[in-house]
PDBQT receptor file of N, H, CA, C and O in Angstrom, charges set to zero:
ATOM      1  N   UNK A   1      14.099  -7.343  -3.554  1.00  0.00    +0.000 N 
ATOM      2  CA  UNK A   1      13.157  -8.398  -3.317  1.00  0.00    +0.000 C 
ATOM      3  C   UNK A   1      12.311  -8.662  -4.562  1.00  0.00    +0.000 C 
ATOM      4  O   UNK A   1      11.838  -9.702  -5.020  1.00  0.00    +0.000 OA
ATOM      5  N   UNK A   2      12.273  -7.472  -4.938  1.00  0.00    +0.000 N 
ATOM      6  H   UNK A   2      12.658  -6.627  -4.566  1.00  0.00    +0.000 HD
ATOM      7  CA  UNK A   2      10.855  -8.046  -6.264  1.00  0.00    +0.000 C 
ATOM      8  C   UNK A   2      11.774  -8.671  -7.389  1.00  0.00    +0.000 C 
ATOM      9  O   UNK A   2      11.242  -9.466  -8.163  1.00  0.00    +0.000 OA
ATOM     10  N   UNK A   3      13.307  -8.328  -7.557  1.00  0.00    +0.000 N 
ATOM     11  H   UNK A   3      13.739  -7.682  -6.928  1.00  0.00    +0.000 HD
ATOM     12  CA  UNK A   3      13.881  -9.030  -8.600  1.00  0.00    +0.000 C 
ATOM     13  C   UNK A   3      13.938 -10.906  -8.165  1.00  0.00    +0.000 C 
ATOM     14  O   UNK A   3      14.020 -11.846  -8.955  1.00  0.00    +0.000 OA
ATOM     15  N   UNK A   4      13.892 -10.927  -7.270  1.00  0.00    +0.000 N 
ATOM     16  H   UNK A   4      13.826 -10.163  -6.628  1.00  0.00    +0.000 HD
ATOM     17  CA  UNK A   4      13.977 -12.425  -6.257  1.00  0.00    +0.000 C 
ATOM     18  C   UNK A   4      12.682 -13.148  -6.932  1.00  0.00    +0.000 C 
ATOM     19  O   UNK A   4      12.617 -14.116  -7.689  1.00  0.00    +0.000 OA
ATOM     20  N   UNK A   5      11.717 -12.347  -6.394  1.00  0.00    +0.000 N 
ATOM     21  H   UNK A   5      11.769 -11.561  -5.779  1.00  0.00    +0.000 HD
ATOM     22  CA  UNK A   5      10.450 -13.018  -7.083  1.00  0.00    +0.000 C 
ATOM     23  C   UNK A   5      10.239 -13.057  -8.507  1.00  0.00    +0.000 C 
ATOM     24  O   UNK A   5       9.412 -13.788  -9.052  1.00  0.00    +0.000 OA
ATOM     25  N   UNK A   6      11.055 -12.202  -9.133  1.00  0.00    +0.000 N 
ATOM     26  H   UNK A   6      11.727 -11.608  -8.690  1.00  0.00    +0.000 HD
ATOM     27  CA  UNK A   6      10.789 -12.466 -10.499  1.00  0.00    +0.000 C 
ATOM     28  C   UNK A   6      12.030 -13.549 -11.356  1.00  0.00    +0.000 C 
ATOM     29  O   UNK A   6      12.111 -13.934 -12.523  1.00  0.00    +0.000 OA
ATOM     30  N   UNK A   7      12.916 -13.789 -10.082  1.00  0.00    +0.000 N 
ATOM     31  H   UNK A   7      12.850 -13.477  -9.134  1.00  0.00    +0.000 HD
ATOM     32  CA  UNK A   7      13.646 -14.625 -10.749  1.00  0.00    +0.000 C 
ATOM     33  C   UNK A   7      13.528 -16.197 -10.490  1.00  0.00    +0.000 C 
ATOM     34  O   UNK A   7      14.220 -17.163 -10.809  1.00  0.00    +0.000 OA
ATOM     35  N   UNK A   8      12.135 -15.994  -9.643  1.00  0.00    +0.000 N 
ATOM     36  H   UNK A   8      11.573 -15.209  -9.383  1.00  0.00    +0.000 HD
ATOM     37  CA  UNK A   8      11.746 -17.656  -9.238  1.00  0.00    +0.000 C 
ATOM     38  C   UNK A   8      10.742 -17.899 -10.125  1.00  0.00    +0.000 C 
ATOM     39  O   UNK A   8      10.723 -19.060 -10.533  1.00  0.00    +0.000 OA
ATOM     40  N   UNK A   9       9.696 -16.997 -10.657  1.00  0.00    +0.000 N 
ATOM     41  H   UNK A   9       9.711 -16.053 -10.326  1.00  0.00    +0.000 HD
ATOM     42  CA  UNK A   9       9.096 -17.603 -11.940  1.00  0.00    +0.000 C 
ATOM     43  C   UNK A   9       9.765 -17.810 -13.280  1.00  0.00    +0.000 C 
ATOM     44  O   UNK A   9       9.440 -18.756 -13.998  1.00  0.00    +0.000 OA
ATOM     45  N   UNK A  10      10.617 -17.012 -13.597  1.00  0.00    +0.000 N 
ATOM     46  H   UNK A  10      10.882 -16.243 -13.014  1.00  0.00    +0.000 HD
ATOM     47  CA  UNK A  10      11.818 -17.570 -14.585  1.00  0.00    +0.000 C 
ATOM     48  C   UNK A  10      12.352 -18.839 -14.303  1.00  0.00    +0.000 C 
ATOM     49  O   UNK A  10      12.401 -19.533 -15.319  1.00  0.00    +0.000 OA
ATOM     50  N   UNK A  11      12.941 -19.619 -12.873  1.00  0.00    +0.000 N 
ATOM     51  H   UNK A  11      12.902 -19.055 -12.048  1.00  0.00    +0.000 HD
ATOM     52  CA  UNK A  11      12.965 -20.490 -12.860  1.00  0.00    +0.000 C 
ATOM     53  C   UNK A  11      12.378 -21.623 -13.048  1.00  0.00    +0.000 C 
ATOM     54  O   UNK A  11      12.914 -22.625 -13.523  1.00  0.00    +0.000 OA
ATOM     55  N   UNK A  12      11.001 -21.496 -12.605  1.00  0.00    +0.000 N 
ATOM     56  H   UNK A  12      10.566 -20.683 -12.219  1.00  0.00    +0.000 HD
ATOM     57  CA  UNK A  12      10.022 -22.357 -13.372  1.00  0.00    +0.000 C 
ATOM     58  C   UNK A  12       9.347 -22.134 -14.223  1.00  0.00    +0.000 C 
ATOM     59  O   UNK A  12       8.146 -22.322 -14.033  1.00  0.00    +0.000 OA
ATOM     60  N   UNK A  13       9.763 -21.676 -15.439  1.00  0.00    +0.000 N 
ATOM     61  H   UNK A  13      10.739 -21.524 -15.594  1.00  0.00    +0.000 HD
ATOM     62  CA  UNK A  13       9.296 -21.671 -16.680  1.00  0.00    +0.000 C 
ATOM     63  C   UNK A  13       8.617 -20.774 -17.437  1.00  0.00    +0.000 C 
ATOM     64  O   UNK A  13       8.164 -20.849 -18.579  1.00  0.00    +0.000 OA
ATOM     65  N   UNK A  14       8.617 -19.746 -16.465  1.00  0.00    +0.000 N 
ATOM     66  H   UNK A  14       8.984 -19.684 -15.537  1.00  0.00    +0.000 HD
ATOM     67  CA  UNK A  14       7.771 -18.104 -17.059  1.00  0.00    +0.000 C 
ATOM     68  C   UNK A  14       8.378 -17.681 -17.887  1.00  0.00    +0.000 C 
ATOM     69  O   UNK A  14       9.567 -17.929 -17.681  1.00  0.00    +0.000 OA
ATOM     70  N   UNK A  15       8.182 -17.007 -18.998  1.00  0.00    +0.000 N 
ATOM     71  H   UNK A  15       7.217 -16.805 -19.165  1.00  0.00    +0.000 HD
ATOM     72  CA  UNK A  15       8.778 -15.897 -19.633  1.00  0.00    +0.000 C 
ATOM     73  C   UNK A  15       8.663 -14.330 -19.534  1.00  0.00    +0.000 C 
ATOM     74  O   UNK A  15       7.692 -13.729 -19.994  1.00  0.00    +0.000 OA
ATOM     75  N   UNK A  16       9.685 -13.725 -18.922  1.00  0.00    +0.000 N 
ATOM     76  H   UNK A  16      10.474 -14.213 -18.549  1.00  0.00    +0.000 HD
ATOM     77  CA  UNK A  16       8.797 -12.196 -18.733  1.00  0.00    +0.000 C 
ATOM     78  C   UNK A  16       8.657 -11.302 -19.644  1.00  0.00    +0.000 C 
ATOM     79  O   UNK A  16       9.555 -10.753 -20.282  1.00  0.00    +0.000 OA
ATOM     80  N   UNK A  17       7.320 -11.113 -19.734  1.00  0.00    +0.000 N 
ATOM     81  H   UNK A  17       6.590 -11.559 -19.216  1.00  0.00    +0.000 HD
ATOM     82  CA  UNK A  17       7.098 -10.171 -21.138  1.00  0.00    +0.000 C 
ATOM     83  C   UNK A  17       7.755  -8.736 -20.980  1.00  0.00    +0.000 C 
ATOM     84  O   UNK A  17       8.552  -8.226 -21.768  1.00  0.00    +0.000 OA
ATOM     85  N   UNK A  18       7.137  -8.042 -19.501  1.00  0.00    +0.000 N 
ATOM     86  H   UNK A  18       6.490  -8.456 -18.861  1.00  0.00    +0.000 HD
ATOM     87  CA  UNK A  18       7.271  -6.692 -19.371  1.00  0.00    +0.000 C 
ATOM     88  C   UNK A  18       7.485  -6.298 -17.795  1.00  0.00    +0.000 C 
ATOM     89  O   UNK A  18       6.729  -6.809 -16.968  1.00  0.00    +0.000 OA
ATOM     90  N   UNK A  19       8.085  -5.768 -17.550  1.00  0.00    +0.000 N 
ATOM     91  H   UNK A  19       8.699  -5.353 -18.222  1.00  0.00    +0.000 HD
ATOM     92  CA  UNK A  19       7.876  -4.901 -16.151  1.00  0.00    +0.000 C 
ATOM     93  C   UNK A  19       7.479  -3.807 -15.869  1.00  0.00    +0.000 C 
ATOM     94  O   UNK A  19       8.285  -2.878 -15.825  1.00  0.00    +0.000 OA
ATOM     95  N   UNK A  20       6.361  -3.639 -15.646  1.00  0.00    +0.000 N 
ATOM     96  H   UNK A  20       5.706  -4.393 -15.682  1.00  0.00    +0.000 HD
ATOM     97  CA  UNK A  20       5.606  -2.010 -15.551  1.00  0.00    +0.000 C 
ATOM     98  C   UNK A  20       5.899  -1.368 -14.119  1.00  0.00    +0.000 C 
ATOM     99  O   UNK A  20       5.393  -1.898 -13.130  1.00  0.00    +0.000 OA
ATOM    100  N   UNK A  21       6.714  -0.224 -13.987  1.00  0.00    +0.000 N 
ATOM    101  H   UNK A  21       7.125   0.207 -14.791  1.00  0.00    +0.000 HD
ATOM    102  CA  UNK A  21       6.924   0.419 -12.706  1.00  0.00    +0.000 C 
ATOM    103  C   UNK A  21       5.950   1.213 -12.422  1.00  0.00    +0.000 C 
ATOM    104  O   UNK A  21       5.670   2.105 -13.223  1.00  0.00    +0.000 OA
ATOM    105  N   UNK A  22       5.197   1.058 -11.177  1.00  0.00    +0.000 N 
ATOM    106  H   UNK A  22       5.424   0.334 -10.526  1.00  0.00    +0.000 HD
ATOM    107  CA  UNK A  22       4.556   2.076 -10.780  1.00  0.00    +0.000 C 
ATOM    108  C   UNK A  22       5.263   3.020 -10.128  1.00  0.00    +0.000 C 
ATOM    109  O   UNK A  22       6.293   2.510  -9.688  1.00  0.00    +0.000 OA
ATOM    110  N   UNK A  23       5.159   4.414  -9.811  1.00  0.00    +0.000 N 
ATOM    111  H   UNK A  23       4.322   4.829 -10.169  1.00  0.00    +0.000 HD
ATOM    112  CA  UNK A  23       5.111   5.584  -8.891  1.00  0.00    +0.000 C 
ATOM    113  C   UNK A  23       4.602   5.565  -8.248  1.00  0.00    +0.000 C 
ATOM    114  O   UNK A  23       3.460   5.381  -8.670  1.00  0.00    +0.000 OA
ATOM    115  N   UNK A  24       4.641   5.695  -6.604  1.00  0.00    +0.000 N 
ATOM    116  H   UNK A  24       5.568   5.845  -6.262  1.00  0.00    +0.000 HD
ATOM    117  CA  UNK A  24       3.734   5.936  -6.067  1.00  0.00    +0.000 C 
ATOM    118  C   UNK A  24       3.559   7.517  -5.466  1.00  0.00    +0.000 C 
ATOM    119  O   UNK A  24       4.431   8.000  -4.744  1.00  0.00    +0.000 OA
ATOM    120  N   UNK A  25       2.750   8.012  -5.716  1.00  0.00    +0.000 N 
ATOM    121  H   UNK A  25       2.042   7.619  -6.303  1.00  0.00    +0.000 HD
ATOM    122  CA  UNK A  25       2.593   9.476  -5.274  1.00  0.00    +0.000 C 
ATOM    123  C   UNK A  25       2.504   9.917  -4.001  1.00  0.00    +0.000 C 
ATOM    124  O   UNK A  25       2.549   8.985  -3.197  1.00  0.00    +0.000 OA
ATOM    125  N   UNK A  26       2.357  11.365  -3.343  1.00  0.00    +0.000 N 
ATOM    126  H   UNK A  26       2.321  12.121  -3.995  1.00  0.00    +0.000 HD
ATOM    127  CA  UNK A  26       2.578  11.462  -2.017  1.00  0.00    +0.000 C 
ATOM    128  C   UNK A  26       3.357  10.190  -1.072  1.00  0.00    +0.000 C 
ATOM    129  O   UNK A  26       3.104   9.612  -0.015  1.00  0.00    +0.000 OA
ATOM    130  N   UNK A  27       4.024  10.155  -1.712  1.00  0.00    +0.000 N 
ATOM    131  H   UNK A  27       4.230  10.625  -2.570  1.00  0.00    +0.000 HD
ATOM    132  CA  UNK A  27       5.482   9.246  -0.679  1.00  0.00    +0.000 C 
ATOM    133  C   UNK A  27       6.232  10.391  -0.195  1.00  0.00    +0.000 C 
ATOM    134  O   UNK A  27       7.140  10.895  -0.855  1.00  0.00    +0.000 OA
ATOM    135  N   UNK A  28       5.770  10.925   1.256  1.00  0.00    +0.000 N 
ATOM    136  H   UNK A  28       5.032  10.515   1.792  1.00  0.00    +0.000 HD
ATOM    137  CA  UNK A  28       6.616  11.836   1.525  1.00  0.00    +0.000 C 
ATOM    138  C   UNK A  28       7.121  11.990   2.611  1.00  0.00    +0.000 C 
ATOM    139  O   UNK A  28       6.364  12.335   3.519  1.00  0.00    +0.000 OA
ATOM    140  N   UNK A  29       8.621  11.786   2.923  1.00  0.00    +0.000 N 
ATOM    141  H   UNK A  29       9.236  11.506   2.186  1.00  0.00    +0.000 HD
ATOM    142  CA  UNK A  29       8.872  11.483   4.257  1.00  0.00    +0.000 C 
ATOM    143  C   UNK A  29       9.131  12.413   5.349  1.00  0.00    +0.000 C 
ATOM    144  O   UNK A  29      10.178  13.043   5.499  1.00  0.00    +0.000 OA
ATOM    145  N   UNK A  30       8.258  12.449   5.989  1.00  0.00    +0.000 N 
ATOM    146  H   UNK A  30       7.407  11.938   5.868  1.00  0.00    +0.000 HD
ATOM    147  CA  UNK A  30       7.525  13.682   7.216  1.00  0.00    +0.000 C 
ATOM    148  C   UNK A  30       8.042  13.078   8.546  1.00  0.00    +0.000 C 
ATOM    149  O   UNK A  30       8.435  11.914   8.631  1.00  0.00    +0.000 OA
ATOM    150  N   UNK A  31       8.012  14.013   9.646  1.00  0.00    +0.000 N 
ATOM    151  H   UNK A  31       7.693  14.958   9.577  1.00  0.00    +0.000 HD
ATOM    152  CA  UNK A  31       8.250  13.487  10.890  1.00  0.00    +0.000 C 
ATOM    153  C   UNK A  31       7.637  12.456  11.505  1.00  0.00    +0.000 C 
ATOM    154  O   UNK A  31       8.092  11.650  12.316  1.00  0.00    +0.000 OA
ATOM    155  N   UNK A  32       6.229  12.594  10.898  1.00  0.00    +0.000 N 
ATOM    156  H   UNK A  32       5.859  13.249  10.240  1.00  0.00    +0.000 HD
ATOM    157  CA  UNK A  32       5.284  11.456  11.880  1.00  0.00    +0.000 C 
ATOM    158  C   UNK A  32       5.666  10.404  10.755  1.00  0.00    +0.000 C 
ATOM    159  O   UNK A  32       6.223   9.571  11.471  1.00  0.00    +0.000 OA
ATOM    160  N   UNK A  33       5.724   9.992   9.730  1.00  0.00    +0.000 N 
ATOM    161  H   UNK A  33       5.272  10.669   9.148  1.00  0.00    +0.000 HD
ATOM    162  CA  UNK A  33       6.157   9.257   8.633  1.00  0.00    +0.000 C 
ATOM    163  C   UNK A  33       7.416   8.386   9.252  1.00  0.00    +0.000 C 
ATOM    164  O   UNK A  33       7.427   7.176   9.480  1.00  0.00    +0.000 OA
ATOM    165  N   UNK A  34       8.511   9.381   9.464  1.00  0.00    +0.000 N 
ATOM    166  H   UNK A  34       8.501  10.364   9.279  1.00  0.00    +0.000 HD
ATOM    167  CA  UNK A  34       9.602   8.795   9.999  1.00  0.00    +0.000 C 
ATOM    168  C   UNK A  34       9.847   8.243  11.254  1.00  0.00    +0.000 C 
ATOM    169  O   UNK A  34      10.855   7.565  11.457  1.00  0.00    +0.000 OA
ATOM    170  N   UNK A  35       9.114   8.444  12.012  1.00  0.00    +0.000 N 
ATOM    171  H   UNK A  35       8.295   8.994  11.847  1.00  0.00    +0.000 HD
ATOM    172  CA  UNK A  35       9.255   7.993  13.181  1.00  0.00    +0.000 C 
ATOM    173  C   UNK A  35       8.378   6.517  13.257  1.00  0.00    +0.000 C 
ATOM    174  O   UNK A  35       8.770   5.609  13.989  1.00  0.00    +0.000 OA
ATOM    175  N   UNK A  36       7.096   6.385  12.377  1.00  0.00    +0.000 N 
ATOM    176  H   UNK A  36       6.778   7.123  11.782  1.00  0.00    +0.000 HD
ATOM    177  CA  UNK A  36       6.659   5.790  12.294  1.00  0.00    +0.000 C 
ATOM    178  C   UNK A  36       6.446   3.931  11.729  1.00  0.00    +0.000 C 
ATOM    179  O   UNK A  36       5.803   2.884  11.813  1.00  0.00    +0.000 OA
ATOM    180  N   UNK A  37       7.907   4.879  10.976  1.00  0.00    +0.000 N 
ATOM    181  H   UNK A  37       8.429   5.730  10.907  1.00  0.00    +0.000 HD
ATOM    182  CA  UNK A  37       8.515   3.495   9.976  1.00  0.00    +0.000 C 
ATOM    183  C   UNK A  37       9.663   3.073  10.953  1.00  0.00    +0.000 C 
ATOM    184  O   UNK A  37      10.107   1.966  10.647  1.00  0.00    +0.000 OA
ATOM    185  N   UNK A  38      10.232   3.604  11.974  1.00  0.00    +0.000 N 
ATOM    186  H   UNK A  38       9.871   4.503  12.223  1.00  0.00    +0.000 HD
ATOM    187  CA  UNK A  38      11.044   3.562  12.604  1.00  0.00    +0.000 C 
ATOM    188  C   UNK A  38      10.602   2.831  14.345  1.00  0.00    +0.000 C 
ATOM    189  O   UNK A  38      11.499   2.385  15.061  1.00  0.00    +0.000 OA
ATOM    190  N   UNK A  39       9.045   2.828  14.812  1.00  0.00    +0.000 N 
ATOM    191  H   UNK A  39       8.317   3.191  14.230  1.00  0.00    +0.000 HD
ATOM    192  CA  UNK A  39       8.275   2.375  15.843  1.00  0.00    +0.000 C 
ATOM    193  C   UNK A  39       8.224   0.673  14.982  1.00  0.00    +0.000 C 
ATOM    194  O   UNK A  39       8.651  -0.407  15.389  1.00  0.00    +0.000 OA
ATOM    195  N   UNK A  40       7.496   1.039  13.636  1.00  0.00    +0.000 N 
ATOM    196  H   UNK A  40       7.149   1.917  13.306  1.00  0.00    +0.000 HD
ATOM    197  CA  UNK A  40       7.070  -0.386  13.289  1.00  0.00    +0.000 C 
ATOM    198  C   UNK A  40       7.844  -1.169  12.547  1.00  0.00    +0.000 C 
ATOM    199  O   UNK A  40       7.428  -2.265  12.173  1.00  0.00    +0.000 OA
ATOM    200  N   UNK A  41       9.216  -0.670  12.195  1.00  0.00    +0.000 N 
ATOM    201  H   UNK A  41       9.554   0.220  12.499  1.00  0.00    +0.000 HD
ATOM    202  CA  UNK A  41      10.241  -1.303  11.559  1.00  0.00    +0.000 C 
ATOM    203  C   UNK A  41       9.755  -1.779  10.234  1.00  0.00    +0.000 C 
ATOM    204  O   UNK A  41       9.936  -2.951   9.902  1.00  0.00    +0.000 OA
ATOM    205  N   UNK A  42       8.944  -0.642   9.203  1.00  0.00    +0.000 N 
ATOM    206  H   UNK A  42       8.797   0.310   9.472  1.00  0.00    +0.000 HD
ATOM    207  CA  UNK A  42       9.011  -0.657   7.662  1.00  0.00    +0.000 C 
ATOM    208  C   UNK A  42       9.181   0.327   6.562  1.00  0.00    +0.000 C 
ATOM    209  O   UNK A  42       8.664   1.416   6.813  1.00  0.00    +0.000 OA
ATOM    210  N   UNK A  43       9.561   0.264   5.820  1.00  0.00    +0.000 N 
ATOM    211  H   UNK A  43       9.981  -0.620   5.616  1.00  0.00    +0.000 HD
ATOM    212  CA  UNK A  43       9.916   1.124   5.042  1.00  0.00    +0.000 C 
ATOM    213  C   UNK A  43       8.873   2.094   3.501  1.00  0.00    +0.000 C 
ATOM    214  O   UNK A  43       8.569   1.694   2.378  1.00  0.00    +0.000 OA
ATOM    215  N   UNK A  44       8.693   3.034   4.002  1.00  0.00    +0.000 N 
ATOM    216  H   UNK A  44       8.940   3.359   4.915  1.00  0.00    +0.000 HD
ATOM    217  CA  UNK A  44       7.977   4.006   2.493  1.00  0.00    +0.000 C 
ATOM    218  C   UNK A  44       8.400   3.417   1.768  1.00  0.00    +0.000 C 
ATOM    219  O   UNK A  44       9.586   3.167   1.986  1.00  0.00    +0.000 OA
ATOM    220  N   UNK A  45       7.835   2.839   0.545  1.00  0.00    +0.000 N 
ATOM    221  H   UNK A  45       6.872   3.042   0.368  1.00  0.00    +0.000 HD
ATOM    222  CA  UNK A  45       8.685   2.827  -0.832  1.00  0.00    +0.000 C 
ATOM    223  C   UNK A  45       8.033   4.015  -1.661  1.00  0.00    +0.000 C 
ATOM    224  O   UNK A  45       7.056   4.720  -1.405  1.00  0.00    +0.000 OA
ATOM    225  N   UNK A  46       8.798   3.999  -2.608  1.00  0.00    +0.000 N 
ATOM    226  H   UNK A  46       9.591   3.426  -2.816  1.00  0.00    +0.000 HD
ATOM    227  CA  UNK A  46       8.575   4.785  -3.891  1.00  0.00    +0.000 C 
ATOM    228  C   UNK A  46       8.030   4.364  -5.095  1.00  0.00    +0.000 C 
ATOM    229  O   UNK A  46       7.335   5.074  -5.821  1.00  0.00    +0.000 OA
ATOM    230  N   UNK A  47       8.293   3.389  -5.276  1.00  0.00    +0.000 N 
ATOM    231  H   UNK A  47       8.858   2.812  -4.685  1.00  0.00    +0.000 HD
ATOM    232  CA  UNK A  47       7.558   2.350  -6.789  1.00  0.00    +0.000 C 
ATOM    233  C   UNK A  47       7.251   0.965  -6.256  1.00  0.00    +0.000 C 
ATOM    234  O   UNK A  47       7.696   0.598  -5.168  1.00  0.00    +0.000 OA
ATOM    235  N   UNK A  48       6.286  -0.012  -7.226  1.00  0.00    +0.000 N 
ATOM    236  H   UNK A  48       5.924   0.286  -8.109  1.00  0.00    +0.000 HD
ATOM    237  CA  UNK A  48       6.096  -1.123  -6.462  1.00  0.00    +0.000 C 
ATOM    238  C   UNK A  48       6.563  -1.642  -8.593  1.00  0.00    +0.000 C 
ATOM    239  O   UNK A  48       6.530  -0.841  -9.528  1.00  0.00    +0.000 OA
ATOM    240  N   UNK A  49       6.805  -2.646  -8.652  1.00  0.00    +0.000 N 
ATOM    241  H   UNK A  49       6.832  -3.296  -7.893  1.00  0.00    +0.000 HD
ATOM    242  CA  UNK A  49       6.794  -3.553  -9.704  1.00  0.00    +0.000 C 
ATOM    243  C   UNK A  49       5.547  -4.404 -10.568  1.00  0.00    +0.000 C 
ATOM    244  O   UNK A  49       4.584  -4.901  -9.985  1.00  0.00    +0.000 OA
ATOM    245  N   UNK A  50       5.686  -4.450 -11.588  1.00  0.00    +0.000 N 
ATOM    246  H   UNK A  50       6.468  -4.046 -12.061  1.00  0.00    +0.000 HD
ATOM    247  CA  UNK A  50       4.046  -5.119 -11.591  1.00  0.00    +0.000 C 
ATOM    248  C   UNK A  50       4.645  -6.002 -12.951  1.00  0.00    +0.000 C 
ATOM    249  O   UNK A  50       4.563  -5.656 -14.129  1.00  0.00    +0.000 OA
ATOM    250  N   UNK A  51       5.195  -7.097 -12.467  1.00  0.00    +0.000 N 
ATOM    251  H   UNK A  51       5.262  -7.378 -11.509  1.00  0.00    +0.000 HD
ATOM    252  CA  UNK A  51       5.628  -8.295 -13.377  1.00  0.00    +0.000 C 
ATOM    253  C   UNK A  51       4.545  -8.679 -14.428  1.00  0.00    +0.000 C 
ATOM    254  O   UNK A  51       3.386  -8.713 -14.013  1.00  0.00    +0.000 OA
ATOM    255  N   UNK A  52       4.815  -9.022 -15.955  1.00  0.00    +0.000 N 
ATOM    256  H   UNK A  52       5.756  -8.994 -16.292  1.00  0.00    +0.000 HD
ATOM    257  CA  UNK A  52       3.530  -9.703 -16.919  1.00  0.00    +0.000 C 
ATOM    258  C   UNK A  52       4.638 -10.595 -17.144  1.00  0.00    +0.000 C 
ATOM    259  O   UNK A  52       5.809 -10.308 -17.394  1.00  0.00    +0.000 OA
ATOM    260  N   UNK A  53       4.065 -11.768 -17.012  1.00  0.00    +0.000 N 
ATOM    261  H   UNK A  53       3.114 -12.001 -16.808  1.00  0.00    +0.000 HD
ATOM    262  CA  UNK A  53       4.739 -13.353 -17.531  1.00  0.00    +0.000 C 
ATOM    263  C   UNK A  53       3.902 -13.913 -18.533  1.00  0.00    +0.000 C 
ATOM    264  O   UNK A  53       2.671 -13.921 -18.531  1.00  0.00    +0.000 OA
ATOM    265  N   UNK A  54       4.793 -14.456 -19.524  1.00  0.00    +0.000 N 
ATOM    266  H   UNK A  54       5.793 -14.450 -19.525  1.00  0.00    +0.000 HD
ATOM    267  CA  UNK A  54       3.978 -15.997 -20.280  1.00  0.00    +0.000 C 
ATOM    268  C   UNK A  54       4.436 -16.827 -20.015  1.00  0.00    +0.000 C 
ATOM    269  O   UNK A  54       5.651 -17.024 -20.008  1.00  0.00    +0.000 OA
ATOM    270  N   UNK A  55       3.179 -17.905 -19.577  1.00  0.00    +0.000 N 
ATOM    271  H   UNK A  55       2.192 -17.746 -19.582  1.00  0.00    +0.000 HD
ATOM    272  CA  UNK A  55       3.898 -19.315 -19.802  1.00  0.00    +0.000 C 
ATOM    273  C   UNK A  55       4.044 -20.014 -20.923  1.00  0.00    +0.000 C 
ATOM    274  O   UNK A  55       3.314 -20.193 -21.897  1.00  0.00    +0.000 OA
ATOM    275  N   UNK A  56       5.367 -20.469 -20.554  1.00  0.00    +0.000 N 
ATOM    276  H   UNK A  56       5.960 -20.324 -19.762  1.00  0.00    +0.000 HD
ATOM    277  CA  UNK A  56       6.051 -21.248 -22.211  1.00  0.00    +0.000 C 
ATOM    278  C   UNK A  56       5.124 -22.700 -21.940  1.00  0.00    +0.000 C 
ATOM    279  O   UNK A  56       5.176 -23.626 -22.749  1.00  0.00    +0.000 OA
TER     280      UNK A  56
C-alpha cells in the first residue's frame, strides 16, 4: 500500500527524494495481540514509511 501512495505522487509530478523506514519497536505478537488483530480484522506492522518529495 505505501508503494501505491507513493506512486500516485510520482504521478502527479513529485519527485522522491528519500524514503526513511521506520522500526517500530515492541511489535510483538502475543496471544492477546493475536487474537485481537484477528476480533478487529487488522494487522501489527513492523515499519511504517515516511516518503520526502520535491515538487518539480
Amino acid at each position: 500500500m505505501a508503494y501505491k501512495v507513493m506512486q500516485n505522487f510520482i504521478d502527479v509530478g513529485f519527485k522522491l527524494k528519500e524514503d526513511i523506514i521506520k522500526h517500530q519497536w515492541n511489535c510483538k505478537t502475543t496471544p492477546f495481540w493475536t487474537q485481537k488483530s484477528k476480533d478487529y480484522n487488522f494487522l501489527l506492522i513492523m515499519h511504517e514509511h515516511l516518503f520526502v518529495f520535491e515538487k518539480s
